[in-house]
C-alpha positions in Angstrom: 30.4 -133.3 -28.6 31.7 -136.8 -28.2 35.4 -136.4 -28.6 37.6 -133.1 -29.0 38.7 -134.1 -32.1 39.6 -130.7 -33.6 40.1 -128.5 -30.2 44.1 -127.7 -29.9 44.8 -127.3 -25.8 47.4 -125.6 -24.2 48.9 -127.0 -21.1 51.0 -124.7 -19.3 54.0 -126.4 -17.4 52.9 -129.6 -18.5 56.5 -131.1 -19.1 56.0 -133.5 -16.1 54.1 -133.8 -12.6 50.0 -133.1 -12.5 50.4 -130.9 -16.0 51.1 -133.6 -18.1 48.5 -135.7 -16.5 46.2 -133.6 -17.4 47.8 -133.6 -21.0 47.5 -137.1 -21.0 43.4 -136.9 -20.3 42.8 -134.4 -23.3 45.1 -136.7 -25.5 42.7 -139.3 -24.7 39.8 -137.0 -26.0 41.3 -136.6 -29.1 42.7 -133.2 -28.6 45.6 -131.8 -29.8 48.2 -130.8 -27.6 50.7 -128.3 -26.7 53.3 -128.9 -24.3 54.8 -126.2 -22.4 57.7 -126.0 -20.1 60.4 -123.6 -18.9 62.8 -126.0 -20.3 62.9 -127.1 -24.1 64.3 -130.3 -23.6 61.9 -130.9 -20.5 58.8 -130.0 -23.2 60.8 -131.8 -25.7 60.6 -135.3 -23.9 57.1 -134.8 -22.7 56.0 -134.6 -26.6 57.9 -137.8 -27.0 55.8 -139.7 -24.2 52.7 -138.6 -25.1 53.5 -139.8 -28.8 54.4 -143.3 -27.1 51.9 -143.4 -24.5 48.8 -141.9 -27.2 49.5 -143.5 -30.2 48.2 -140.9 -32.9 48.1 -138.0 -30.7 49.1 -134.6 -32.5 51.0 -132.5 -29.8 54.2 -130.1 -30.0 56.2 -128.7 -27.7 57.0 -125.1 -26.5 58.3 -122.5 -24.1 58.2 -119.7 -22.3 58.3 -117.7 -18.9 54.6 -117.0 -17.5 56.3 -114.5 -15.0 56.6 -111.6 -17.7 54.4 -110.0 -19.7 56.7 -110.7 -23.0 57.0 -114.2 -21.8 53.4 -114.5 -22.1 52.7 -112.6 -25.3 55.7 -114.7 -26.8 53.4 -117.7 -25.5 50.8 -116.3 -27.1 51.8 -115.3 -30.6 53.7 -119.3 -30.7 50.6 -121.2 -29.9 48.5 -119.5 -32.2 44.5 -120.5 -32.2 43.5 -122.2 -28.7 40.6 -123.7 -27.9 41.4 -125.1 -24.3 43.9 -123.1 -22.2 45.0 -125.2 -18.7 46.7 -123.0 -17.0 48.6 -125.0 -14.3 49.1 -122.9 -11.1 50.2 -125.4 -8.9 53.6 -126.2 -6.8 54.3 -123.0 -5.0 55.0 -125.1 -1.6 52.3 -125.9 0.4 50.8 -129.3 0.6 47.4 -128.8 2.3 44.7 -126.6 3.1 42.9 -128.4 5.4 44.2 -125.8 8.3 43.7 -122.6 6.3 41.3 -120.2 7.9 38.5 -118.4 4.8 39.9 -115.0 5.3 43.1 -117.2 4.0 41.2 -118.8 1.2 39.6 -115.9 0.2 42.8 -113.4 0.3 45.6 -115.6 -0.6 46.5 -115.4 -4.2 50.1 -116.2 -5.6 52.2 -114.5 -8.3 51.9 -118.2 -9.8 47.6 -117.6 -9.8 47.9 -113.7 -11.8 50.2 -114.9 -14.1 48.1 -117.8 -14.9 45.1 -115.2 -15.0 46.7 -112.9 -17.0 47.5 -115.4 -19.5 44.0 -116.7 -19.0 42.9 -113.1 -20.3 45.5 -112.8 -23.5 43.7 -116.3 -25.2 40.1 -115.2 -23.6 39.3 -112.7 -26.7 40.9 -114.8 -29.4 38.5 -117.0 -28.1 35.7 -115.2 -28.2 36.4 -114.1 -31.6 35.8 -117.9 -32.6 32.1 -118.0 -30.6 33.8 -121.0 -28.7 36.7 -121.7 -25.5 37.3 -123.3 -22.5 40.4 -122.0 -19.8 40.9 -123.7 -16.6 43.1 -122.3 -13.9 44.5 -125.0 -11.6 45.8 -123.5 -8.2 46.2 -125.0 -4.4 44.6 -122.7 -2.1 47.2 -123.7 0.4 49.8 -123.1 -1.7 48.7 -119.9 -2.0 48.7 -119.1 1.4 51.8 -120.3 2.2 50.5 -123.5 4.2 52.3 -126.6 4.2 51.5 -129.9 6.2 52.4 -133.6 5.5 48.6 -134.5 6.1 46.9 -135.6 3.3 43.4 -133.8 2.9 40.0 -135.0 2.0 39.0 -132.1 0.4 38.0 -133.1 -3.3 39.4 -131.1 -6.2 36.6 -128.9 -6.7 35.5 -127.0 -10.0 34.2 -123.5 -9.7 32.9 -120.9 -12.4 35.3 -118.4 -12.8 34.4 -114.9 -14.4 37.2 -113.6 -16.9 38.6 -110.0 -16.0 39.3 -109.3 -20.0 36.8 -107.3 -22.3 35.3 -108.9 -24.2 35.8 -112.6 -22.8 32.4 -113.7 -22.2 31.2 -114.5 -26.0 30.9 -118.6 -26.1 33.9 -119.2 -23.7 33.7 -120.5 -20.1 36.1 -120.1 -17.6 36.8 -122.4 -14.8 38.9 -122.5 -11.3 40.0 -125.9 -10.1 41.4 -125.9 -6.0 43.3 -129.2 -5.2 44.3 -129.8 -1.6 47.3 -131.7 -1.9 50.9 -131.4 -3.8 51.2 -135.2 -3.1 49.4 -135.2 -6.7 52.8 -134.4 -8.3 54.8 -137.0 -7.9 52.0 -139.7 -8.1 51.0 -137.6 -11.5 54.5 -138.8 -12.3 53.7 -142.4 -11.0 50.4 -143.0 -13.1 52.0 -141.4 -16.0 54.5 -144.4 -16.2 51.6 -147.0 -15.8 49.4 -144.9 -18.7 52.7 -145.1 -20.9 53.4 -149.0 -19.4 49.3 -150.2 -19.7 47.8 -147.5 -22.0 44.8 -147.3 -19.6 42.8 -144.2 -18.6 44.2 -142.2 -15.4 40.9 -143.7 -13.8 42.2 -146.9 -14.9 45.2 -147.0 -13.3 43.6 -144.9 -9.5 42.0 -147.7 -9.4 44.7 -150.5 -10.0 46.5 -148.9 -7.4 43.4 -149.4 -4.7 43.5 -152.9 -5.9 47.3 -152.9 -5.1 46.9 -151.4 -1.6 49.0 -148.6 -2.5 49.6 -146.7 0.9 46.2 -144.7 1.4 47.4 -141.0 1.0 48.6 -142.1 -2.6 45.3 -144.1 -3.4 43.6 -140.5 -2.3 46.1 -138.8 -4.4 45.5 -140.5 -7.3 41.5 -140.7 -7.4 41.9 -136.9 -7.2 43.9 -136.5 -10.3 41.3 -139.0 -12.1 38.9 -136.8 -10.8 40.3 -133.5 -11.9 41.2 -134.5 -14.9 37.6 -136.0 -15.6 36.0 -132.5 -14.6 38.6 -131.0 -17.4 37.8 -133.1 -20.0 33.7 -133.1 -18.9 33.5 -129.3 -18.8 34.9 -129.3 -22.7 32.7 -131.8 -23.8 29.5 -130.2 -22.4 
C-alpha cells in the first residue's frame, strides 16, 4: 500500500514526548489516529496539535491506565477496531544501555513492557479476526534494567520480530519490538514536534535541519533516531 489511508492506529501514551512523534509519522501516512494519555486534557491538547500541525488528519483522543487489567479492557472496548497498535513502553528511568551486560538485556523486563504486551495480546485477535494488523512495542532495554547514564549511545533503534503470546494472533498480523538506547529522544521528540507544527515538514525533515543548525551532537543523534524509528513504524505498515 501507498498510504494508510483507512488503518485507525492506536498510540499508547502519545499525549507528548516520543509517543506523539510517532503519532505525528502515521498522521503523515494518512492514518487515523487515537491519542492516548493518562490525562484527558493531556490527550485532549495532543488531538488539537495534530489537527494544527496535519491539516485533515482524523484523530481523537482517549484514556486509560495500562497498569490494570480493567484499565486495559476499558482501552480496548473505547478504541474499537485497530489496525496499528504502538504501544509505547518507554520512560521508566534509564537513559542508556550501552553498559548493560546480555544476561541484563535478555532478563530485564519492566512492568511498563507486560502491560504493553498484555495489551499487545487484547487487539492481537481482533486483529486476526480482520486477516490484517500491525502492533509495535517500543521499550529501552536500559530502562528496563534499571541503567541510567548521561552518555549518549550509538546504538541505532533497532526493529525486531516479535512473536505474540495470544491464541490465535498469528492470522495476517505482525508483531514488532523496537529497542531505543536513549531517553534523550523525549524531550527532543517535544523539540521536533514544535518545528513539525512550526514548518509542517517530515520528522526527517526537521533531524536534518537541526545537523544543518549544528545542534549540540547528542541532540542531532537523538533526533535521527526518532526519524529513524518512526520511518521503521510507518515502513513495516506499508509493506
Amino acid at each position: 500500500m501507498s498510504t494508510l489511508a483507512g488503518k485507525k492506529a492506536l498510540i499508547t501514551h502519545s499525549g507528548d514526548g516520543l509517543g506523539f512523534a510517532i503519532a505525528v509519522a502515521l498522521a503523515q501516512q494518512q492514518a487515523e489516529l487515537i491519542v492516548h494519555d493518562r490525562s484527558p486534557a493531556v490527550a485532549g491538547v495532543a488531538v488539537e496539535r495534530l489537527k494544527l500541525a496535519i491539516p485533515g488528519v482524523t484523530a481523537t483522543a482517549i484514556t486509560g491506565d495500562l497498569a490494570t487489567e480493567s484499565g486495559r479492557q476499558q482501552l480496548l472496548d473505547s478504541a474499537g477496531s485497530i489496525d496499528i497498535v504502538v504501544s509505547d513502553a518507554v520512560g521508566q528511568g534509564a537513559t542508556d544501555f550501552a553498559h548493560v551486560s546480555e544476561a541484563q538485556k535478555e532478563g530485564g523486563q519492566s512492568a511498563s513492557s507486560r502491560d504493553s504486551e498484555a495489551l499487545a495480546g487484547l487487539f492481537a485477535q481482533a486483529m486476526s479476526g480482520r486477516g490484517w494488523g500491525r502492533i509495535f512495542l517500543v521499550t529501552s532495554v536500559a530502562a528496563e534494567a534499571g541503567f541510567t547514564s548521561a552518555e549518549p549511545s550509538e546504538q541505532a533503534p533497532r526493529l525486531l520480530p516479535y512473536k505474540l503470546a495470544a491464541p490465535g494472533s498469528g492470522i495476517g498480523v505482525k508483531a514488532f519490538r523496537l529497542h531505543i538506547a536513549s531517553l534523550i529522544l523525549e524531550p527532543v521528540a517535544d523539540v521536533m514536534k514544535s518545528e513539525v507544527m512550526r514548518t509542517g515538514d517530515s520528522l526527517k525533515e526537521v533531524a536534518a535541519q537541526m545537523a544543518r543548525d549544528h545542534r549540540p551532537l547528542g541532540i542531532q543523534k537523538a533526533a535521527r533516531d526518532i526519524a529513524v524509528l518512526t520511518h521503521l513504524i510507518t515502513d513495516a505498515c506499508l509493506t
